[in-house]
Residue frames as a rotation matrix with the C-alpha (Angstrom) as fourth column:
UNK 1
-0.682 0.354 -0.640 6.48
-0.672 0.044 0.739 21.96
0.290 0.934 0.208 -9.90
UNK 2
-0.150 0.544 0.826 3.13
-0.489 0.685 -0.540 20.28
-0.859 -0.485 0.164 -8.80
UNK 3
-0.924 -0.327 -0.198 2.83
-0.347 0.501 0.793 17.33
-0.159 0.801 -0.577 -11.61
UNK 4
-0.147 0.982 0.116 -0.96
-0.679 -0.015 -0.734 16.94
-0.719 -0.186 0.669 -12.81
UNK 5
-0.820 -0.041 0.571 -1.84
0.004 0.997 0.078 13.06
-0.573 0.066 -0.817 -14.04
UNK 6
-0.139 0.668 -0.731 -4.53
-0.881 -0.421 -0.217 13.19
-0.453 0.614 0.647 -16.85
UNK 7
-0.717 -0.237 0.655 -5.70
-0.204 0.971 0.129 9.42
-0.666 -0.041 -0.745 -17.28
UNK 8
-0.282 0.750 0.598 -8.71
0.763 0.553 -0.333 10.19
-0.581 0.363 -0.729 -19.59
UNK 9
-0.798 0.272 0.539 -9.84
0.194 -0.730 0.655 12.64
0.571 0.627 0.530 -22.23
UNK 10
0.114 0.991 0.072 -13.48
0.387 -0.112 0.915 12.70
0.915 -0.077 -0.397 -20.70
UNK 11
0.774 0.082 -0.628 -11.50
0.633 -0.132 0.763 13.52
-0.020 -0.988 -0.154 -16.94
UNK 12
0.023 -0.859 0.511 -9.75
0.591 -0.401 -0.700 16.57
0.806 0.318 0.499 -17.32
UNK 13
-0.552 -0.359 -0.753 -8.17
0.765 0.142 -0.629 18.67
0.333 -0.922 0.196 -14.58
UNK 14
0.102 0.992 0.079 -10.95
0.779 -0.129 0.613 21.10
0.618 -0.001 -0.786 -14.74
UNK 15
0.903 0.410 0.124 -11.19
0.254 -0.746 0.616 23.09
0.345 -0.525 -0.778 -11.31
UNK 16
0.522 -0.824 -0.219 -7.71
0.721 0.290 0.629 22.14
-0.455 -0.486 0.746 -10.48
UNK 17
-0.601 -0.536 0.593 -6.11
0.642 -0.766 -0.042 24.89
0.477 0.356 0.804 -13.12
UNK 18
0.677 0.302 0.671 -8.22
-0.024 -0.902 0.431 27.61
0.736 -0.307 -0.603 -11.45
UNK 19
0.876 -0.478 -0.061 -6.64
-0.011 -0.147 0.989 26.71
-0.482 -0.866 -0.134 -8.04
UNK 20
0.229 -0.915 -0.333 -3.34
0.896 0.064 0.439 26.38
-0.380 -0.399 0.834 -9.40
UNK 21
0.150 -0.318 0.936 -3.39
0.646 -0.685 -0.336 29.87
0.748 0.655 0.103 -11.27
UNK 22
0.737 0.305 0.603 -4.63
-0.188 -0.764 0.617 31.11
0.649 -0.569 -0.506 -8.19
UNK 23
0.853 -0.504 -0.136 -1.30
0.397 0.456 0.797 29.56
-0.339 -0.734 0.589 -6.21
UNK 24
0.509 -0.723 -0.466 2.27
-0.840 -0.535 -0.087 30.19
-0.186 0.436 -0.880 -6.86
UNK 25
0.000 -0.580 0.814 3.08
-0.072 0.812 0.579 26.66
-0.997 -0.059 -0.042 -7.98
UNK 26
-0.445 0.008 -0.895 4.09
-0.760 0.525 0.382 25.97
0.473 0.851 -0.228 -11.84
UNK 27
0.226 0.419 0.879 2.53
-0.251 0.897 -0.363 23.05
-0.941 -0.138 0.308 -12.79
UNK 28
-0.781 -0.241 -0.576 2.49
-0.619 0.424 0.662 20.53
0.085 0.873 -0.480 -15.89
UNK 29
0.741 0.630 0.232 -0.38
-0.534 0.763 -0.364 18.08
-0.406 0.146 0.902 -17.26
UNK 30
-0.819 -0.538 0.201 1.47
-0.401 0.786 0.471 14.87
-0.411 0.305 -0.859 -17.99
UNK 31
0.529 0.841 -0.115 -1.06
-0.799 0.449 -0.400 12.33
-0.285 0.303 0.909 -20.15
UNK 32
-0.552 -0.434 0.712 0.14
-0.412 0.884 0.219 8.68
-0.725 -0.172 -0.667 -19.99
UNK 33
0.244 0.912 0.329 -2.91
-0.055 0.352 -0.934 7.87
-0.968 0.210 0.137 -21.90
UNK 34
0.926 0.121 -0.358 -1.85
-0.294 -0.365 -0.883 9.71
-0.238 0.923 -0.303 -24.91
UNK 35
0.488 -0.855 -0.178 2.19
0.546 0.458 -0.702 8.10
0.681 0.245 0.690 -24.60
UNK 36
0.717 -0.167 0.677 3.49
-0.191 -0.981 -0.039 10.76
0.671 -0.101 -0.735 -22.69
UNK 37
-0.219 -0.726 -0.652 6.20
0.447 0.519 -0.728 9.73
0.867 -0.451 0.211 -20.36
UNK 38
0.965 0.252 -0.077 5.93
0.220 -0.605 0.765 10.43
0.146 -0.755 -0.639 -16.89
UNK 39
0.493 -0.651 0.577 8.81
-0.187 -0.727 -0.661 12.89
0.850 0.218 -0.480 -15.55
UNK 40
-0.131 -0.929 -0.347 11.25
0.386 0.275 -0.880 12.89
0.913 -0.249 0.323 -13.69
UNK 41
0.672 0.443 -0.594 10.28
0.741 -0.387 0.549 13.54
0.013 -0.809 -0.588 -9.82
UNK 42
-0.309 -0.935 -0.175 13.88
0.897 -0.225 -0.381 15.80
0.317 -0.275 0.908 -9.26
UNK 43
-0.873 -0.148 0.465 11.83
0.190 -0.981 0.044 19.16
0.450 0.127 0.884 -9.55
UNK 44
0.012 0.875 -0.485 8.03
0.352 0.450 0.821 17.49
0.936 -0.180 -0.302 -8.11
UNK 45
-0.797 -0.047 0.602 6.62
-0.555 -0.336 -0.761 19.64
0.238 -0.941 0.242 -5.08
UNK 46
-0.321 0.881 0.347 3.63
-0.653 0.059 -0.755 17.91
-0.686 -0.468 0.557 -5.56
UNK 47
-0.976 0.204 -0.075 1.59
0.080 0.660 0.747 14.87
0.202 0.723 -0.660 -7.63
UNK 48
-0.317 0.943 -0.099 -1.68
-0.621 -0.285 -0.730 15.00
-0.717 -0.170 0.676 -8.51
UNK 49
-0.977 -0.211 0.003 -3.24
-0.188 0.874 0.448 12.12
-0.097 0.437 -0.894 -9.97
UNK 50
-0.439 0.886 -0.149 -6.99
-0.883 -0.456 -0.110 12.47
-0.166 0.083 0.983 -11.69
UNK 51
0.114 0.479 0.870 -9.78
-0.210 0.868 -0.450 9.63
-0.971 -0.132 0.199 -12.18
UNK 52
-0.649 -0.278 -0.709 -10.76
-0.733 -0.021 0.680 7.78
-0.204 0.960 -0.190 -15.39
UNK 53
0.280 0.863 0.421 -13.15
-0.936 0.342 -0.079 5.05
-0.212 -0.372 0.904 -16.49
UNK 54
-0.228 -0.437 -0.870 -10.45
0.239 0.841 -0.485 1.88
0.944 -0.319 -0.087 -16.35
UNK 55
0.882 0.471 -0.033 -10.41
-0.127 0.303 0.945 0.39
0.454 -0.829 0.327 -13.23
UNK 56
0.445 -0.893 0.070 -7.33
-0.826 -0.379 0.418 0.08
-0.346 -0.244 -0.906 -11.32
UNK 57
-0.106 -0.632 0.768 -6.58
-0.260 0.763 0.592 -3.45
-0.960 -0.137 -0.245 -12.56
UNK 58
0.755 0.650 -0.084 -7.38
0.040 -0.173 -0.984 -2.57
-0.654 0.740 -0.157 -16.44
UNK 59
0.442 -0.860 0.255 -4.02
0.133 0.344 0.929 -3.42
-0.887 -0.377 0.267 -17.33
UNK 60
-0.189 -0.038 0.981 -4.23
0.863 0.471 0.185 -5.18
-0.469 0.882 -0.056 -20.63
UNK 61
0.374 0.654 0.657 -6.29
0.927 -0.273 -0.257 -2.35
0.011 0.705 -0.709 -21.97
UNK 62
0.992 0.102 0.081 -4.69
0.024 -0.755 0.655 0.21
0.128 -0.647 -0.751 -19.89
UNK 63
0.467 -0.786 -0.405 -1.00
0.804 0.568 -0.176 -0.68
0.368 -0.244 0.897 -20.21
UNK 64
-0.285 -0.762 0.581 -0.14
0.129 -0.632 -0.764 2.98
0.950 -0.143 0.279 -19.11
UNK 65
0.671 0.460 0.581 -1.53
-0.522 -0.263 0.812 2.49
0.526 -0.848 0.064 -15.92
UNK 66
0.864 -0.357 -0.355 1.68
0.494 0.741 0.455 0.39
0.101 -0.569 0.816 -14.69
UNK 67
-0.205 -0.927 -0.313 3.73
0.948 -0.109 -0.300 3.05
0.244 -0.359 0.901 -14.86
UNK 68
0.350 0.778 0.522 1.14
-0.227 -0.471 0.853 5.46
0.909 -0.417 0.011 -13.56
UNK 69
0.868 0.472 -0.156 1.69
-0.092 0.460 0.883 3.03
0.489 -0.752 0.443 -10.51
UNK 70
0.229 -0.969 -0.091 5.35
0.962 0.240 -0.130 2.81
0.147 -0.058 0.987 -10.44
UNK 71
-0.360 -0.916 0.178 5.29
0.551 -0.363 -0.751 6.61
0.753 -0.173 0.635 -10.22
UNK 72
0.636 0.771 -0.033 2.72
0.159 -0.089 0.983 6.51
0.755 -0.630 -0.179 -7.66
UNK 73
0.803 -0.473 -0.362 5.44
0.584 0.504 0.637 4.49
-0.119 -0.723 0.680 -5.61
UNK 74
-0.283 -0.950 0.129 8.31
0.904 -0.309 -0.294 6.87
0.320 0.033 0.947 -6.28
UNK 75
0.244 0.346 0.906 6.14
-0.373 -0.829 0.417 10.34
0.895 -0.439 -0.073 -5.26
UNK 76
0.916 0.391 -0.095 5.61
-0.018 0.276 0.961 7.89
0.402 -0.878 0.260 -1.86
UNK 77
0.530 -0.809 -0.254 9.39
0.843 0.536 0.050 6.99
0.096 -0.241 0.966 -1.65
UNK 78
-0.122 -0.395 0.911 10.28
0.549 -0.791 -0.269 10.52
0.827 0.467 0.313 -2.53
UNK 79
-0.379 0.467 -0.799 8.13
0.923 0.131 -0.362 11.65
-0.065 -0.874 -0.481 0.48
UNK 80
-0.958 0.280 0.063 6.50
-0.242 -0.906 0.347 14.49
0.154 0.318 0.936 -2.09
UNK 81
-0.571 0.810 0.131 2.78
-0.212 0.008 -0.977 15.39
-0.793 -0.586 0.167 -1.55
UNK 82
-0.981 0.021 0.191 0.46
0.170 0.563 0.809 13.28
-0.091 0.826 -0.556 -3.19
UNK 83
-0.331 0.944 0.019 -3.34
-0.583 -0.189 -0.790 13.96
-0.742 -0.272 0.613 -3.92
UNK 84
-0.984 0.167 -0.062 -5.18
0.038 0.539 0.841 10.73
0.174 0.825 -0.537 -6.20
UNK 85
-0.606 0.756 -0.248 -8.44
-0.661 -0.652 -0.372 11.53
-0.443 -0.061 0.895 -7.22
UNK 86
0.171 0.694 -0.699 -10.95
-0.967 -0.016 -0.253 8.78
-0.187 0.720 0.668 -8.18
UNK 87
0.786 -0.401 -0.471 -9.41
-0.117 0.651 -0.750 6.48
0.607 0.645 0.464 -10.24
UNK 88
-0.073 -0.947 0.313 -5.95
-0.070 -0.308 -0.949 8.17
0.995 -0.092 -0.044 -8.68
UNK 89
0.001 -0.222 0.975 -7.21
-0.998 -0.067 -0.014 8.03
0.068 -0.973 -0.221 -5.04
UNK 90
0.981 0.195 -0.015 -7.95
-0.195 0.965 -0.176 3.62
-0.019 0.175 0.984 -5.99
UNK 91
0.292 -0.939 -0.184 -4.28
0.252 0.261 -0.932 3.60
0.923 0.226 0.313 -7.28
UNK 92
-0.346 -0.726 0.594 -2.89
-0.725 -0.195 -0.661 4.97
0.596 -0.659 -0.459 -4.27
UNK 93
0.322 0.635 0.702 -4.97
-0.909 0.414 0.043 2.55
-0.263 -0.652 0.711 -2.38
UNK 94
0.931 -0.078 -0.357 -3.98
-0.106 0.877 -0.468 -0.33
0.350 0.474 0.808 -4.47
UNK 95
0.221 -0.962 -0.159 0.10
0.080 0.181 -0.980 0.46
0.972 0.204 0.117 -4.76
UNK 96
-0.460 -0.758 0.462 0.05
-0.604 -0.115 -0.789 0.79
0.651 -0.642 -0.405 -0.93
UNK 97
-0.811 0.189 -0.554 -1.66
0.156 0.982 0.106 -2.71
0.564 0.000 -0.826 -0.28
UNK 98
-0.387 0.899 0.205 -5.29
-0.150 0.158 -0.976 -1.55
-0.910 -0.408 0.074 0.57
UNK 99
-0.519 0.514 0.682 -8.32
0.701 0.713 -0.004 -3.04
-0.489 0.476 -0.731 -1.83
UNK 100
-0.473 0.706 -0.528 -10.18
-0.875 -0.446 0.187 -1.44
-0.103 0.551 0.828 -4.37
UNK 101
-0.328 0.821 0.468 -13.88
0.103 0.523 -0.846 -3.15
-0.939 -0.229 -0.256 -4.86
UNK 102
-0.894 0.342 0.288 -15.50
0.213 -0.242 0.947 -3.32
0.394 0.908 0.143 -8.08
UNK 103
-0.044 0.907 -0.418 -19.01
0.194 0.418 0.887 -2.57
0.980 -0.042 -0.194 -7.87
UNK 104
-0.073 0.369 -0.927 -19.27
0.992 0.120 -0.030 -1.61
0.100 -0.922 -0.375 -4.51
UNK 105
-0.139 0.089 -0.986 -20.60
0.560 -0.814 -0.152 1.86
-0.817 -0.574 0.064 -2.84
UNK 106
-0.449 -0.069 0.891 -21.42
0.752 -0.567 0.335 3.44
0.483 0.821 0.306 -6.51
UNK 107
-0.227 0.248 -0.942 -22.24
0.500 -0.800 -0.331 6.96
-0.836 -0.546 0.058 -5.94
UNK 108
-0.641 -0.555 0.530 -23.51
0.766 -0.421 0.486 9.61
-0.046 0.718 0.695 -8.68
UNK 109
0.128 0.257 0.958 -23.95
0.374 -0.907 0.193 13.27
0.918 0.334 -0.212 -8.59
UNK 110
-0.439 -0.321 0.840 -23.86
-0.597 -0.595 -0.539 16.08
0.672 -0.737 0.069 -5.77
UNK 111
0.657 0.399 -0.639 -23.79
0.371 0.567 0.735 14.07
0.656 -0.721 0.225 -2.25
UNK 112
0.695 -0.229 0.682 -22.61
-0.479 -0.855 0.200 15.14
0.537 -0.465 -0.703 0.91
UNK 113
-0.024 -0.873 -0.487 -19.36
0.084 0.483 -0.871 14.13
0.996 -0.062 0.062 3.26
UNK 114
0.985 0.102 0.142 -18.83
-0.124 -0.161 0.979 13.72
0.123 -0.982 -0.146 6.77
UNK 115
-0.114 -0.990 0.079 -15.42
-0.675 0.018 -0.738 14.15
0.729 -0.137 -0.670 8.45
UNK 116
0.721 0.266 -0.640 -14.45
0.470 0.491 0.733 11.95
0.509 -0.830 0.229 11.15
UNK 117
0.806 -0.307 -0.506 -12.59
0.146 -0.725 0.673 13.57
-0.574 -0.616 -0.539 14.17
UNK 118
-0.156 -0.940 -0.303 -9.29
0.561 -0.337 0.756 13.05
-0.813 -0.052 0.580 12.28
UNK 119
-0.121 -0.031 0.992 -10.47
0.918 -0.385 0.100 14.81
0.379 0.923 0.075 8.91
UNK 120
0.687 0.691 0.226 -11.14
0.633 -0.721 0.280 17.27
0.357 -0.049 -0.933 10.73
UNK 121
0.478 -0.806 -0.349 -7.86
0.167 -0.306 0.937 17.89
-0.862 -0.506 -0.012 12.43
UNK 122
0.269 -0.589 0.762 -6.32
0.894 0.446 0.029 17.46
-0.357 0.674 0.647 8.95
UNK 123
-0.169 0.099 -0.981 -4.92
0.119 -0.986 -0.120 20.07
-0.978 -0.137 0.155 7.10
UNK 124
-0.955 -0.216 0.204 -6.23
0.196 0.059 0.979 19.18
-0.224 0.975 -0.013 3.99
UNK 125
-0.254 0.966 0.044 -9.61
0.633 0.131 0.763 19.80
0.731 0.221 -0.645 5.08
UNK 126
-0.448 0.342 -0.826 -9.10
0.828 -0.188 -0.528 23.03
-0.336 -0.920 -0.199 6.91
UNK 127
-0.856 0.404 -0.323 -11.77
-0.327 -0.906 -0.268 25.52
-0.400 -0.124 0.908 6.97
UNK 128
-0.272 0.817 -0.508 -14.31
-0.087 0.505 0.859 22.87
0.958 0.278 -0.066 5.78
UNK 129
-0.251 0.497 0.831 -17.30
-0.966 -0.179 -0.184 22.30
0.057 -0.849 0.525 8.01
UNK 130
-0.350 -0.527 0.774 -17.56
-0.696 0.700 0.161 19.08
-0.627 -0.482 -0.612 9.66
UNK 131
0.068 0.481 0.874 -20.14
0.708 0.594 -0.382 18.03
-0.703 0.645 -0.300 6.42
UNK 132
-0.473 -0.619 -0.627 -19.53
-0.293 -0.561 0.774 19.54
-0.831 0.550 0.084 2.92
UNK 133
0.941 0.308 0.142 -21.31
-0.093 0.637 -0.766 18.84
-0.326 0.707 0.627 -0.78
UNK 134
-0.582 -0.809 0.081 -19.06
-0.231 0.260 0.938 17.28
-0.780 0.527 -0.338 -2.99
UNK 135
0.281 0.607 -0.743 -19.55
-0.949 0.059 -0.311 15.81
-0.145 0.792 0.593 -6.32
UNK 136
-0.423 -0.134 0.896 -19.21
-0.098 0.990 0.102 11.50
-0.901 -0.045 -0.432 -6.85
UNK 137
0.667 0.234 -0.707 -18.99
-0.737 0.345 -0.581 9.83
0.108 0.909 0.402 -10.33
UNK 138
-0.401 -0.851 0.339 -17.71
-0.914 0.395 -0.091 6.15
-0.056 -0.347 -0.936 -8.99
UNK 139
0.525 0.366 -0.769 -18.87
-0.350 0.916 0.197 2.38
0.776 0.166 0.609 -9.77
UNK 140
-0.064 -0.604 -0.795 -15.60
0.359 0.729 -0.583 1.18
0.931 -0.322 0.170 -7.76
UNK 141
0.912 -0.182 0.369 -14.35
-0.410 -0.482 0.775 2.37
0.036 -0.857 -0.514 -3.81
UNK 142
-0.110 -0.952 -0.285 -11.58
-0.154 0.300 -0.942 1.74
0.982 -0.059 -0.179 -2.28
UNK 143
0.989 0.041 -0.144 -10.68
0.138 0.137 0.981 0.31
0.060 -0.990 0.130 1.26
UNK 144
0.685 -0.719 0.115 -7.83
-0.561 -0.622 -0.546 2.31
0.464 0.309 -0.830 2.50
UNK 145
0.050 -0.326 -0.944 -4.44
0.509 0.821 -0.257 0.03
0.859 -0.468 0.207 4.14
UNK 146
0.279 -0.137 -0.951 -3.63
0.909 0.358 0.215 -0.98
0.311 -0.924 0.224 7.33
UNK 147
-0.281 -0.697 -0.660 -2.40
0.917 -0.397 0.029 2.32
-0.282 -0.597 0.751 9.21
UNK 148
-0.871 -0.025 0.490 -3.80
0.271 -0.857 0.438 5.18
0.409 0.515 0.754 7.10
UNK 149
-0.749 0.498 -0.437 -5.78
0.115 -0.551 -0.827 7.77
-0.652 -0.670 0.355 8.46
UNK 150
-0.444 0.818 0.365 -9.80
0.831 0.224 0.509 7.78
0.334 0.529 -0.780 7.69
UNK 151
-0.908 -0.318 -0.272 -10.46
0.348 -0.935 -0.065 11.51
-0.234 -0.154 0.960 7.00
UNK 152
-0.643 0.531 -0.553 -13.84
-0.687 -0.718 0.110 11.45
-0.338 0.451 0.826 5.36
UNK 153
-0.901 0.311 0.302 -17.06
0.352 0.932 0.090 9.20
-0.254 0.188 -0.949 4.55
UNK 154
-0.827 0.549 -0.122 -20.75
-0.517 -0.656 0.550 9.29
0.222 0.517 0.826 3.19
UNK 155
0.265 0.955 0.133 -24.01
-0.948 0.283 -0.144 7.75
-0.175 -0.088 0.981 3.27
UNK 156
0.816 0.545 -0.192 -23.20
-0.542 0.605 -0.583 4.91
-0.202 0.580 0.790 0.61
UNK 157
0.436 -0.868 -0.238 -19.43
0.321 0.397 -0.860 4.91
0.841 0.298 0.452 0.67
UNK 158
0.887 -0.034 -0.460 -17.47
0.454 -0.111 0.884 4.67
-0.081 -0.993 -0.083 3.91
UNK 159
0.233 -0.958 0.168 -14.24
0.897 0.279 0.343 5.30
-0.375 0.071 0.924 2.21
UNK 160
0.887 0.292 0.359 -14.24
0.462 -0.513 -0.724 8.99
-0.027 0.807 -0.590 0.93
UNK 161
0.352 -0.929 0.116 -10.80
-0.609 -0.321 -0.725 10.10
0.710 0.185 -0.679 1.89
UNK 162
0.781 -0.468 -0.413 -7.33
0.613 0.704 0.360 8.85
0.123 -0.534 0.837 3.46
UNK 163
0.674 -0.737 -0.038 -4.56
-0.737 -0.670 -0.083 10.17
0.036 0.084 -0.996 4.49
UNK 164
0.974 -0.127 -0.190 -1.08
0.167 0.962 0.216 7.66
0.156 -0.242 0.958 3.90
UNK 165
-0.507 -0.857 -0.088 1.85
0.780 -0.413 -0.470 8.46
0.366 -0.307 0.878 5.91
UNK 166
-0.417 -0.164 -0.894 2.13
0.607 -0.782 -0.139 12.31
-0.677 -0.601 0.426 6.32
UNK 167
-0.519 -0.286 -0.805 1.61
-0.255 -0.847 0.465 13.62
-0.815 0.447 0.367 2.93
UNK 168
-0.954 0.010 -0.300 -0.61
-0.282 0.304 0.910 11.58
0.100 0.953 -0.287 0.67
UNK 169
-0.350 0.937 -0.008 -4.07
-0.513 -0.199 -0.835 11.79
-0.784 -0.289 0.550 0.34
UNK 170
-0.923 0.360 0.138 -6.42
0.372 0.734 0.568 9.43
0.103 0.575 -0.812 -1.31
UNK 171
-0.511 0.860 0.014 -10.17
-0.453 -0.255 -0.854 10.73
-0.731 -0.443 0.520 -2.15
UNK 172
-0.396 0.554 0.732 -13.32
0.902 0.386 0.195 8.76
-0.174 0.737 -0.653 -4.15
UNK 173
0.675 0.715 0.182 -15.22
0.628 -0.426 -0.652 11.85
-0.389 0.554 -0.736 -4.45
UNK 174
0.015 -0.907 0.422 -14.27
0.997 0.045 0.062 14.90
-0.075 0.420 0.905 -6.81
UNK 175
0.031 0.152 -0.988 -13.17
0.535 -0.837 -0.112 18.46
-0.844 -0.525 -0.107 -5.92
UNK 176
-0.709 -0.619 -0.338 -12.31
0.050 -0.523 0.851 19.32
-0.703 0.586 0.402 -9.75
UNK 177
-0.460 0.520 0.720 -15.64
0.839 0.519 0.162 19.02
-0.289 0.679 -0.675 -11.65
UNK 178
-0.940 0.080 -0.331 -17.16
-0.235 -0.855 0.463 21.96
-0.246 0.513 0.822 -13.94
UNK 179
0.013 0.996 0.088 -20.76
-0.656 0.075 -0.751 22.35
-0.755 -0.048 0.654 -14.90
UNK 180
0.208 -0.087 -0.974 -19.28
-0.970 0.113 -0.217 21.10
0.129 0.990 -0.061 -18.53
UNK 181
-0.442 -0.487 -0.753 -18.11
-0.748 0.664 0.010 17.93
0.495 0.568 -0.658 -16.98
UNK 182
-0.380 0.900 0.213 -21.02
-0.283 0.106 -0.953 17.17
-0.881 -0.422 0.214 -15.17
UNK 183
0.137 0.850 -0.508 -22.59
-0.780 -0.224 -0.585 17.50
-0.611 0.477 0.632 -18.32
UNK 184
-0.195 -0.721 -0.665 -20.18
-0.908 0.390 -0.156 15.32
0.372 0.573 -0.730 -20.10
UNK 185
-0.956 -0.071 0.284 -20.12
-0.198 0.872 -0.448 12.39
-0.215 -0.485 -0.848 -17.46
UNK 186
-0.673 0.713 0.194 -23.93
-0.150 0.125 -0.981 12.56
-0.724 -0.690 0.023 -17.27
UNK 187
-0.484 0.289 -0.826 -24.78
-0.872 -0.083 0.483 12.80
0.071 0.954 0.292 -21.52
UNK 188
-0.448 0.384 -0.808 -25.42
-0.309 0.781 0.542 8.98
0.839 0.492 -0.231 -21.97
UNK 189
-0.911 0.206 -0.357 -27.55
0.400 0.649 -0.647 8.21
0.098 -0.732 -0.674 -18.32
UNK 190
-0.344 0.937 -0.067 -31.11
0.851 0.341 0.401 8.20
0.398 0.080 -0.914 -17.43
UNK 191
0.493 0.410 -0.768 -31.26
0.821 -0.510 0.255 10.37
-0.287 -0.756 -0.588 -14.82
UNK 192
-0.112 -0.746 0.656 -28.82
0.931 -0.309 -0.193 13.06
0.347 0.590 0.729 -17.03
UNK 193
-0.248 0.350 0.903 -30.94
0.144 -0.909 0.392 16.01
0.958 0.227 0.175 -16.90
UNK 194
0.864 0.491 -0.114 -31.88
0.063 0.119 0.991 15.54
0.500 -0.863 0.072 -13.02
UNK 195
0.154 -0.941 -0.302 -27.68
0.898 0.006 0.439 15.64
-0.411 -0.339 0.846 -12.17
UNK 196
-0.393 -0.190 0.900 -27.49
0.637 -0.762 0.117 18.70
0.664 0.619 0.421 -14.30
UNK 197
0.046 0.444 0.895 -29.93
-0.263 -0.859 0.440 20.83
0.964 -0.256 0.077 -12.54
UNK 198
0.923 -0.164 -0.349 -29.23
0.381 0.254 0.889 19.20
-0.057 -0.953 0.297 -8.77
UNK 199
0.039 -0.992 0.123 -25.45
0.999 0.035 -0.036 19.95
0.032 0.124 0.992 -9.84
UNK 200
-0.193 -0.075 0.978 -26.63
0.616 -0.786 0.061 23.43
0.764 0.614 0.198 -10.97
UNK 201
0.560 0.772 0.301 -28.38
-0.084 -0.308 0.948 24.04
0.824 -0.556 -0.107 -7.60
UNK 202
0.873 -0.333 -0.355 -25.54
0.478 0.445 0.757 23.30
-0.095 -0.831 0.548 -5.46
UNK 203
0.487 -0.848 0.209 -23.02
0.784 0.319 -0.533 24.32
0.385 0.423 0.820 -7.40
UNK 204
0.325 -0.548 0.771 -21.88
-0.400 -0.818 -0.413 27.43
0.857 -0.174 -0.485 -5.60
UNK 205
0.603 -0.171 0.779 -21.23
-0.742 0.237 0.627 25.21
-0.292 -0.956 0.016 -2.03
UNK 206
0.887 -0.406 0.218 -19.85
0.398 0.914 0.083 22.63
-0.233 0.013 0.972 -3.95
UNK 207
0.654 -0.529 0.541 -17.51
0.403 -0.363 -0.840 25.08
0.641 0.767 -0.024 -5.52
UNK 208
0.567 -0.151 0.810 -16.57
-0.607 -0.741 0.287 27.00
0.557 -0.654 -0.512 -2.56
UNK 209
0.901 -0.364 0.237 -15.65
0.078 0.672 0.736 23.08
-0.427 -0.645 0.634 -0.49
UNK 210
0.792 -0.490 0.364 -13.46
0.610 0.632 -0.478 22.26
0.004 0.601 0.799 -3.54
UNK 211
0.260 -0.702 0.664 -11.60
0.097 -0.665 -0.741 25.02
0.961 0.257 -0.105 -4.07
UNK 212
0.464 -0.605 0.648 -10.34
-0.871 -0.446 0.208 25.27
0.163 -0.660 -0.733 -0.41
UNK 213
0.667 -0.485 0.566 -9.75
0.128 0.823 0.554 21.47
-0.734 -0.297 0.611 -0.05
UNK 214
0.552 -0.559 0.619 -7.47
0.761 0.034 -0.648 21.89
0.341 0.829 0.443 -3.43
UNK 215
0.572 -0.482 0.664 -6.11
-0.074 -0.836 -0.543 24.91
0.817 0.262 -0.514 -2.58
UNK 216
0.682 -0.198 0.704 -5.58
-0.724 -0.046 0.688 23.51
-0.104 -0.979 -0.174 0.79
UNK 217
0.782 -0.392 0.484 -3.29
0.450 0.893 -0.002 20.41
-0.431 0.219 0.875 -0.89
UNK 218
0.729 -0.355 0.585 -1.54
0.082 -0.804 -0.589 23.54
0.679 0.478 -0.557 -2.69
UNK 219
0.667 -0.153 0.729 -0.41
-0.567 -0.739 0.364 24.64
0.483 -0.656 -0.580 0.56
UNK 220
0.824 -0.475 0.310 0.98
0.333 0.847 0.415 21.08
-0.459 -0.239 0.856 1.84
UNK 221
0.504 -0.797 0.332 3.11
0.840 0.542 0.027 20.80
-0.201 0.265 0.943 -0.94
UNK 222
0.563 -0.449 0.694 4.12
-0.273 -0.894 -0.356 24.63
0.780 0.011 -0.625 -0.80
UNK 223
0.762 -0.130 0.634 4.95
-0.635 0.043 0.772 23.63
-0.128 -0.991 -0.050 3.18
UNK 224
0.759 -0.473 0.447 6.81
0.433 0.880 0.195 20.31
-0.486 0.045 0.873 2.33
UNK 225
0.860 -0.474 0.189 9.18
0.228 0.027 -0.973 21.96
0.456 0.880 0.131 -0.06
């Protein structure tokens, strides 16, 4: 059962149900946001954890983000595969004592990635080429900890994926966005209508990255079981 984190109405899991229809993994949306309890790991081949627009230390306002974080740390302890997107790749960064930045490296709309030698070895990023579009809707970053493997970076943000341990992946940009949430994120900004049609123009490479890097996180936690 891969478990799919839903921290925001406005960030839903989008491309992520295509890849998992296209997989043999049940899944479940869990929403903390809305009360939902999070579940028991006992049956968890996988965690998937999506962005949102709290910050990781948004507590007060955010009180389901502390046990968001608590079952960050049990996926890790568990030693099930973990994939935090965004928001979710900050939290994994946070609960395993690297820094999340306010304000720092903001990024928005279709920008490209560079691997570094190890992203490339990775197998979450195989059959990507050694640069890739992606899509970035981020104010914060993250600076991954001590020991974890830098898999991926941009112009503006050095930090674009991690790997921590064997099995847990941290990324800032996102592989799960739809033209619809594009549109969504992009409704109330200046430059709205200029992310739309750049988004619209890309969108078959950007589609094509995502769906193998997802489908390729699929496979992990198919492997790990």
């Amino acid at each position: 059962m891969i478990i799919l984190i839903q921290n925001d109405p406005e960030v839903p899991p989008g491309l992520l149900l295509e890849a998992l229809r296209q997989s043999p993994n049940p899944y479940r949306v869990l929403r903390p946001d809305q009360g939902e309890p999070l579940e028991d790991l006992a049956e968890a081949t996988g965690v998937i954890v999506l962005g949102g627009k709290m910050g990781v230390d948004d507590v007060t306002e955010f009180p389901f983000l502390v046990p968001v974080k608590e079952f960050i740390r049990a996926t890790l302890a568990g030693d099930i595969p973990f994939l935090g997107i965004c928001l979710g790749g900050q939290l994994l960064a946070q609960v395993t004592e690297g820094r999340v930045i306010s304000r720092a490296n903001e990024e928005l709309g279709c920008h490209p990635i560079s691997l570094t030698r190890l992203g490339q070895a990775d197998p979450i990023f195989t059959s990507l080429p050694p640069q890739f579009m992606t899509f970035q809707w981020h104010h914060d970053s993250f600076v991954p900890p001590a020991g974890a493997s830098r898999l991926a970076y941009s112009n503006a943000c050095p930090h674009q994926a991690f790997r921590f341990g064997k099995l847990a992946y941290g990324f800032q940009f996102h592989p799960e966005v739809t033209p619809s949430i594009v549109a969504l994120w992009s409704a109330d900004t200046p430059q709205s209508q200029d992310i739309n049609a750049d988004f619209q123009e890309k969108e078959s490479a950007y589609r094509r990255a995502s769906l193998a890097v997802l489908t390729n996180f699929l496979k992990i936690a198919n492997c790990a079981r």
